[in-house]
PDB file of N, CA, C and O in Angstrom, chain B, residues numbered from 101:
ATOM      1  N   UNK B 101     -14.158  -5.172   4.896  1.00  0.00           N
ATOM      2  CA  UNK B 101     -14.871  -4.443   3.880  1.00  0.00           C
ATOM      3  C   UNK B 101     -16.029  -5.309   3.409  1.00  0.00           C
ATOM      4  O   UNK B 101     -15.944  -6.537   3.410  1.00  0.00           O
ATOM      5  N   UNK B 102     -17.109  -4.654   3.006  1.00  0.00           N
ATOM      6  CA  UNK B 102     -18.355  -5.511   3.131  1.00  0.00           C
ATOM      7  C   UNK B 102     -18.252  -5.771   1.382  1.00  0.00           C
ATOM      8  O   UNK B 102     -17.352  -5.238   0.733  1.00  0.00           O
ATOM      9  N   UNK B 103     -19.042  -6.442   0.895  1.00  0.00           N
ATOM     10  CA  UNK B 103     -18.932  -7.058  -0.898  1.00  0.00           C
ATOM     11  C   UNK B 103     -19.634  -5.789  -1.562  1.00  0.00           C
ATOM     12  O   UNK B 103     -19.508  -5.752  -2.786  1.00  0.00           O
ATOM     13  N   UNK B 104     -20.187  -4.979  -1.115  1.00  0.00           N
ATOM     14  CA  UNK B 104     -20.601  -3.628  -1.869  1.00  0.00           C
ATOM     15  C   UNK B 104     -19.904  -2.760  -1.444  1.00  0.00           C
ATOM     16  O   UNK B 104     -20.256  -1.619  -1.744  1.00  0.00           O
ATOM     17  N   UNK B 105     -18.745  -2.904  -0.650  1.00  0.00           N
ATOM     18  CA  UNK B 105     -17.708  -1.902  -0.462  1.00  0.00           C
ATOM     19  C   UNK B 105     -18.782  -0.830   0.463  1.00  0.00           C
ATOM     20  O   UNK B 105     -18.414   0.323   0.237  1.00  0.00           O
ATOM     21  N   UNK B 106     -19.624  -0.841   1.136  1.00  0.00           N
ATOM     22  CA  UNK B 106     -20.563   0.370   1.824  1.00  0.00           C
ATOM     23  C   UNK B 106     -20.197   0.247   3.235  1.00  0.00           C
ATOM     24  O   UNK B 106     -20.778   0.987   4.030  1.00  0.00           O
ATOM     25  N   UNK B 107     -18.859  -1.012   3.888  1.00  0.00           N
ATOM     26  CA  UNK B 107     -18.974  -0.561   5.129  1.00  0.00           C
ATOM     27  C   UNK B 107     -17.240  -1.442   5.129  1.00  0.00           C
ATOM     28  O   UNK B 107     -16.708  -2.276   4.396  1.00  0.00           O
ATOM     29  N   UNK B 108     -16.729  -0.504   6.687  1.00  0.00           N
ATOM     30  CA  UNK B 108     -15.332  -0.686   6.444  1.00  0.00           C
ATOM     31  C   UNK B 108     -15.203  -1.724   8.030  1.00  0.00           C
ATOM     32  O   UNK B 108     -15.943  -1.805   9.010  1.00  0.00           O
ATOM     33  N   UNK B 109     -14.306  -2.188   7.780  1.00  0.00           N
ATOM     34  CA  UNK B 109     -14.064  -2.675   9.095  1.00  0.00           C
ATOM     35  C   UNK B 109     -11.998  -2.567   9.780  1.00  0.00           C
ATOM     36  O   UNK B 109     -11.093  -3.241   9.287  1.00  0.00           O
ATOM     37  N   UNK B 110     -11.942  -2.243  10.152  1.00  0.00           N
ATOM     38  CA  UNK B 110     -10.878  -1.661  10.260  1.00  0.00           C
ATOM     39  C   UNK B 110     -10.414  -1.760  11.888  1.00  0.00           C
ATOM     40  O   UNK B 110     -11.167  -1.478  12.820  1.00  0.00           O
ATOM     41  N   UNK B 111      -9.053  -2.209  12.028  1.00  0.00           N
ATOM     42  CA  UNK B 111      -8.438  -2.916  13.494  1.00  0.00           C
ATOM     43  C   UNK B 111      -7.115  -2.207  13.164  1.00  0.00           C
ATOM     44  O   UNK B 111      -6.492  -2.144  12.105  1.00  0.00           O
ATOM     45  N   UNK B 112      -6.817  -1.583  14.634  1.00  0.00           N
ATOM     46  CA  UNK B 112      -5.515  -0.550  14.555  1.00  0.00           C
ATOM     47  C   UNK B 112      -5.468  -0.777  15.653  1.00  0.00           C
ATOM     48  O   UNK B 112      -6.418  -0.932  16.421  1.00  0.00           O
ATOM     49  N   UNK B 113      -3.934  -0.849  15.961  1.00  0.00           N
ATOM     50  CA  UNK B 113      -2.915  -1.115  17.363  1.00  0.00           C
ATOM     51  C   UNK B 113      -2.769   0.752  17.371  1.00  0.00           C
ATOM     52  O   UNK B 113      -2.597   1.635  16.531  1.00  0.00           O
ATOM     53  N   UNK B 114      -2.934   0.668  18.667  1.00  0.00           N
ATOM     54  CA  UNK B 114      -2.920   2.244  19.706  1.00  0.00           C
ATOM     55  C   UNK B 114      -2.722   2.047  20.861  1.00  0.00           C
ATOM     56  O   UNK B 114      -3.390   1.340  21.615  1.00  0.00           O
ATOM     57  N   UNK B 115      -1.777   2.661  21.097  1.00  0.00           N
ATOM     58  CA  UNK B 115      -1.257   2.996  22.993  1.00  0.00           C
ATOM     59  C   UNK B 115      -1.261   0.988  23.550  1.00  0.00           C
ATOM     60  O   UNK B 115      -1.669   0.555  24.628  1.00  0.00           O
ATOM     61  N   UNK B 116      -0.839   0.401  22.717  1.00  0.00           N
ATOM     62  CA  UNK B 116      -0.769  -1.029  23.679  1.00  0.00           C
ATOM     63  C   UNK B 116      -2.006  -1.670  23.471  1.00  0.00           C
ATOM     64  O   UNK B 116      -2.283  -2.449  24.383  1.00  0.00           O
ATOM     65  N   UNK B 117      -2.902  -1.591  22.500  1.00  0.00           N
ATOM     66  CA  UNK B 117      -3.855  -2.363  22.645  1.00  0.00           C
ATOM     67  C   UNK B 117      -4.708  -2.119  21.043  1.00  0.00           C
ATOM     68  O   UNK B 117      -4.423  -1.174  20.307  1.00  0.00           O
ATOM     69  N   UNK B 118      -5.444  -2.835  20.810  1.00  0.00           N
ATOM     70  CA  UNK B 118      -6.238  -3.311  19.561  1.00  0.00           C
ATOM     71  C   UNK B 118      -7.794  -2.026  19.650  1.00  0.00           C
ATOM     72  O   UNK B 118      -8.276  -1.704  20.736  1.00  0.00           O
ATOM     73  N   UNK B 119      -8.159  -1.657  18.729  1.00  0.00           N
ATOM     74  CA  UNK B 119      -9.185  -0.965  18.780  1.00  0.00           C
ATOM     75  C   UNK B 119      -9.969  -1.131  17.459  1.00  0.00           C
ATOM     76  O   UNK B 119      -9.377  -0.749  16.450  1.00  0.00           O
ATOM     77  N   UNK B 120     -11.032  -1.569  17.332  1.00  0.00           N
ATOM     78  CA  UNK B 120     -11.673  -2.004  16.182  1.00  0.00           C
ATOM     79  C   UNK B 120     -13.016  -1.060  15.748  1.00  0.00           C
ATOM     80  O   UNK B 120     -13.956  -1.124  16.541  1.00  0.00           O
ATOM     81  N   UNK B 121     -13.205  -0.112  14.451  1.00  0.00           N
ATOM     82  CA  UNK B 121     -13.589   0.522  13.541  1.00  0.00           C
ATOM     83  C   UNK B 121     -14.620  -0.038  12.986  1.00  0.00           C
ATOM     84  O   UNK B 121     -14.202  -1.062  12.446  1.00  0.00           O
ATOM     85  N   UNK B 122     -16.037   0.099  12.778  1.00  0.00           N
ATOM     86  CA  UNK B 122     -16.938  -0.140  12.543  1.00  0.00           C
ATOM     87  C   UNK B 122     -17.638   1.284  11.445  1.00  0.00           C
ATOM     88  O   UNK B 122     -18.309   2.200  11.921  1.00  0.00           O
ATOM     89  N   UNK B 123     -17.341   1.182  10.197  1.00  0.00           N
ATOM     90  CA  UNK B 123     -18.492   2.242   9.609  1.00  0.00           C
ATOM     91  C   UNK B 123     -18.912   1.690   8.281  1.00  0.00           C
ATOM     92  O   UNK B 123     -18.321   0.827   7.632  1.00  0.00           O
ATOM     93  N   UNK B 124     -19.833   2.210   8.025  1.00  0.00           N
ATOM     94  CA  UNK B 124     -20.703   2.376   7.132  1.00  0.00           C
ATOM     95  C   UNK B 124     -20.875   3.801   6.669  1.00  0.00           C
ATOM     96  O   UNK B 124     -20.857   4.878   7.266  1.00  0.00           O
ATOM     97  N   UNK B 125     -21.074   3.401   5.223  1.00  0.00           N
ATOM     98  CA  UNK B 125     -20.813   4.215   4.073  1.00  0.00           C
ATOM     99  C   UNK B 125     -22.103   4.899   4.070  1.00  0.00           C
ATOM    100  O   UNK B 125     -22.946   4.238   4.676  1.00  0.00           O
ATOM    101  N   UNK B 126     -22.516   5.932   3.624  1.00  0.00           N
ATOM    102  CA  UNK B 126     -23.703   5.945   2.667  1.00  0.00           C
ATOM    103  C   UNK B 126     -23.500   7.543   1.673  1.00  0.00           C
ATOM    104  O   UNK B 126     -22.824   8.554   1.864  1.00  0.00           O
ATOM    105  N   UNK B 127     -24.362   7.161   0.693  1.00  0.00           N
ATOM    106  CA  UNK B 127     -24.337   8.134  -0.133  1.00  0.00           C
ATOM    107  C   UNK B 127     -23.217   7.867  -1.194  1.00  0.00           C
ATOM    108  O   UNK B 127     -22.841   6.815  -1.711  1.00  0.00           O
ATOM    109  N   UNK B 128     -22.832   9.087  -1.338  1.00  0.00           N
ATOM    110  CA  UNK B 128     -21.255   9.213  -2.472  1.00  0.00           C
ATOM    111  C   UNK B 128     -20.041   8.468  -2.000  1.00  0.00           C
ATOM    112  O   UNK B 128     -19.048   8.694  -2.690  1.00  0.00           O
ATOM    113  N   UNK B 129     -19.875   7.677  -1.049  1.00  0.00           N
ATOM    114  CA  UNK B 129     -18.994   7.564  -0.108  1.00  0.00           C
ATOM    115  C   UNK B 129     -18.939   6.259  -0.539  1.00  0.00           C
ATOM    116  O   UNK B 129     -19.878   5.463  -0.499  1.00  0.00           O
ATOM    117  N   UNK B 130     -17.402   5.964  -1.109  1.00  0.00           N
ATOM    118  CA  UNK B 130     -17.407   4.612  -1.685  1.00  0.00           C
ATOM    119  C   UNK B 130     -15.320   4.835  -1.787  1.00  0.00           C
ATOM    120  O   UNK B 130     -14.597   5.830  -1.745  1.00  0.00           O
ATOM    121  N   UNK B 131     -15.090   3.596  -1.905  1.00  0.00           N
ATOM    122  CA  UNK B 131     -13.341   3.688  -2.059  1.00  0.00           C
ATOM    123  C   UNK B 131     -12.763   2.483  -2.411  1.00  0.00           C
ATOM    124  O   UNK B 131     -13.098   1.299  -2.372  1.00  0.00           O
ATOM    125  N   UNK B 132     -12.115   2.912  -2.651  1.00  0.00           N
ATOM    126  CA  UNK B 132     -11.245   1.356  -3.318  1.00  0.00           C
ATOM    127  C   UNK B 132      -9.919   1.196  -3.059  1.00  0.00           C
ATOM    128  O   UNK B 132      -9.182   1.520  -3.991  1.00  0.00           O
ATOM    129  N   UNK B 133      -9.292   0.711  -1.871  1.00  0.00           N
ATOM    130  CA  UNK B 133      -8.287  -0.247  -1.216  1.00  0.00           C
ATOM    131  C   UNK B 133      -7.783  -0.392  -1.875  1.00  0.00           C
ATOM    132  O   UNK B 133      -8.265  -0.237  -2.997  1.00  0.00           O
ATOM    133  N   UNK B 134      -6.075  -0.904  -1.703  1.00  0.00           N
ATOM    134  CA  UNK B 134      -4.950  -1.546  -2.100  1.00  0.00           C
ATOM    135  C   UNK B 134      -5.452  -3.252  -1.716  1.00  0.00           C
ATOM    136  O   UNK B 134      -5.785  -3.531  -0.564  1.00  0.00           O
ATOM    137  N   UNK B 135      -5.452  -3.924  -2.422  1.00  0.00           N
ATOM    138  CA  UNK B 135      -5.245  -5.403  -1.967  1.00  0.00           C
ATOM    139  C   UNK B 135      -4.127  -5.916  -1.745  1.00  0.00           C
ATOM    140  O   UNK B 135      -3.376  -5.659  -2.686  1.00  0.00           O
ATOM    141  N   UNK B 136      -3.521  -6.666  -0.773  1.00  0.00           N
ATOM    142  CA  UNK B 136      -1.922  -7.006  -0.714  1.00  0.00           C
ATOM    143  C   UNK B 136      -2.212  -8.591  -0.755  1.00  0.00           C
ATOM    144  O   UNK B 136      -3.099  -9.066  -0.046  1.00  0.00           O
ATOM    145  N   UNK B 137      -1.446  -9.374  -1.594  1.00  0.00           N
ATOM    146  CA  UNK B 137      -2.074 -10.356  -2.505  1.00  0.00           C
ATOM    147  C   UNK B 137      -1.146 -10.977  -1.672  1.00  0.00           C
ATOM    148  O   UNK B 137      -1.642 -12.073  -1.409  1.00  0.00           O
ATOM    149  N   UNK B 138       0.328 -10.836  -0.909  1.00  0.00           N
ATOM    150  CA  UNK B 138       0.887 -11.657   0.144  1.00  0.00           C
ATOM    151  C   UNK B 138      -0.001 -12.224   1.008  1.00  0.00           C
ATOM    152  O   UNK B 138      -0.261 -13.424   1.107  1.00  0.00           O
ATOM    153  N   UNK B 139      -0.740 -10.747   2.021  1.00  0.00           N
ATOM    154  CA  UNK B 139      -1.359 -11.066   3.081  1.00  0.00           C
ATOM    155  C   UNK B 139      -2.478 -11.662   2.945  1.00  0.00           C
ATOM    156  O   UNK B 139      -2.771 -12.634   3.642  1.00  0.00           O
ATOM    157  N   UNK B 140      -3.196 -11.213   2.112  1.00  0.00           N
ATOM    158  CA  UNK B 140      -4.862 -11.645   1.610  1.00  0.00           C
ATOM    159  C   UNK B 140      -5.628 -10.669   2.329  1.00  0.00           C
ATOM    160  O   UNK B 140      -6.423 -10.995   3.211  1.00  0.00           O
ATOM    161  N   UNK B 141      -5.451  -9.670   2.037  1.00  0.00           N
ATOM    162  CA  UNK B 141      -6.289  -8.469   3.248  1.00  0.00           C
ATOM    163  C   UNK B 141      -6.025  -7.365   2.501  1.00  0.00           C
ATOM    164  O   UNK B 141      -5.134  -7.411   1.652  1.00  0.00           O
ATOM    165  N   UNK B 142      -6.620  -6.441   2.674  1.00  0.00           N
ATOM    166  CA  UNK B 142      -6.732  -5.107   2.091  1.00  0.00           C
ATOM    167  C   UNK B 142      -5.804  -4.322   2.923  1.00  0.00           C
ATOM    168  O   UNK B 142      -5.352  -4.688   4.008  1.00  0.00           O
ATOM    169  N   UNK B 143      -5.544  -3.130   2.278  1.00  0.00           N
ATOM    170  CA  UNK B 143      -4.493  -2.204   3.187  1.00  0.00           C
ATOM    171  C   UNK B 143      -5.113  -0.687   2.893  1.00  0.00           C
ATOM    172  O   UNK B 143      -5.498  -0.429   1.752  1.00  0.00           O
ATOM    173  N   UNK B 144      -5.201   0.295   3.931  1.00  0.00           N
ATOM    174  CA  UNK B 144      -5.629   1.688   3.662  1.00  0.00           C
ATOM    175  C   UNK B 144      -4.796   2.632   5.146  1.00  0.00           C
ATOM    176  O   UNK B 144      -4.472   2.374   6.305  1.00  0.00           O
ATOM    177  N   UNK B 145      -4.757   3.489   4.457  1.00  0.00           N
ATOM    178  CA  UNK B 145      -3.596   4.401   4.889  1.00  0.00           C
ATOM    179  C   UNK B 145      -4.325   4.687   6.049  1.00  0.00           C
ATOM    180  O   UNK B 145      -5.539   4.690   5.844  1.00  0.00           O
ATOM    181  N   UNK B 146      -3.876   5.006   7.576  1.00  0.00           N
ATOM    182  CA  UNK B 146      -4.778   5.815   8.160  1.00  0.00           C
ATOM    183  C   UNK B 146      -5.791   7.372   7.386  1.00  0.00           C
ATOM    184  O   UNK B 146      -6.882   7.637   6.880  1.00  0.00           O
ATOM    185  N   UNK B 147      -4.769   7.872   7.688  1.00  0.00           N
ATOM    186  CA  UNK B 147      -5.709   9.129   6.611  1.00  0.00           C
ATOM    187  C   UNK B 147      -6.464   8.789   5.670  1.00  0.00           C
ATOM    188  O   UNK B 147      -7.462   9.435   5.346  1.00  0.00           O
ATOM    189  N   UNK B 148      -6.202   8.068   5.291  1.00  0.00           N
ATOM    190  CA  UNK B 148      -7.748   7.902   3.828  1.00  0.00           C
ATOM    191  C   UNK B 148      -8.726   7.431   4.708  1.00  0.00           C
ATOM    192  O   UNK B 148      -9.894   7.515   4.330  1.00  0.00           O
ATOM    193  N   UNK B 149      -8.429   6.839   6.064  1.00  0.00           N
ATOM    194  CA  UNK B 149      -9.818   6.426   6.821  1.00  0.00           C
ATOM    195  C   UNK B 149     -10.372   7.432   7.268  1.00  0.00           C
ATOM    196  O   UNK B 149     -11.594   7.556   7.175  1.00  0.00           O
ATOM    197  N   UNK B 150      -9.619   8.334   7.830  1.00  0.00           N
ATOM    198  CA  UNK B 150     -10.383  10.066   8.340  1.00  0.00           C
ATOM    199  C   UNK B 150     -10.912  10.654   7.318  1.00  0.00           C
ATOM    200  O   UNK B 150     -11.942  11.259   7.617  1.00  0.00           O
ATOM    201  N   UNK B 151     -10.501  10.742   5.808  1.00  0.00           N
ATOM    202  CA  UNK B 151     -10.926  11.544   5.183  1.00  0.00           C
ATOM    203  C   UNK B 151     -12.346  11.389   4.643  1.00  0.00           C
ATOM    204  O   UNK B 151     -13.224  12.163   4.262  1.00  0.00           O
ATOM    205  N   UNK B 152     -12.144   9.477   4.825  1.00  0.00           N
ATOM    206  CA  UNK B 152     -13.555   8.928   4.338  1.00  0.00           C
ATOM    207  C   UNK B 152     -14.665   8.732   5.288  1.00  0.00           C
ATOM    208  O   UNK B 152     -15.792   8.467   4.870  1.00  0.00           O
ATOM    209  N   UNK B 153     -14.363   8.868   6.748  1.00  0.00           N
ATOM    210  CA  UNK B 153     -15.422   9.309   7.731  1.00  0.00           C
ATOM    211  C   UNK B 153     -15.766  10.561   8.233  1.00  0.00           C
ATOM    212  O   UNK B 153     -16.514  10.794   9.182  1.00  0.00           O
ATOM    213  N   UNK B 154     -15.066  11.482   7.409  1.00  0.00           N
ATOM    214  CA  UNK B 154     -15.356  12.897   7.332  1.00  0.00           C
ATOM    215  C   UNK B 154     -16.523  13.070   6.968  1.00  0.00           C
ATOM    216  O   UNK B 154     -16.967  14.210   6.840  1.00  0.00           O
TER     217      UNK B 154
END
């Protein structure tokens, strides 16, 4: 996630292998993550990622 929150970066295991998510925001399009203070990394549901590259 970029420091103005305008672009996501996002890595998901599928079918055996790593696939890495590249977007950018613009406009109204802004969100705010769970932080998981164990891992040190943010956490977002799949679906909130579809809904927000909708």
């Amino acid at each position: 996630m970029g420091k103005n929150r305008k672009q996501i970066k996002l890595l998901r295991w599928e079918n055996g292998r790593f696939i890495l998510y590249t977007v950018r925001l613009y406009g109204y399009k802004r969100f705010n993550p769970q932080y998981n203070h164990e891992e040190g990394s943010y956490y977002l549901e799949w679906e909130q990622f579809i809904k927000i590259i909708d």
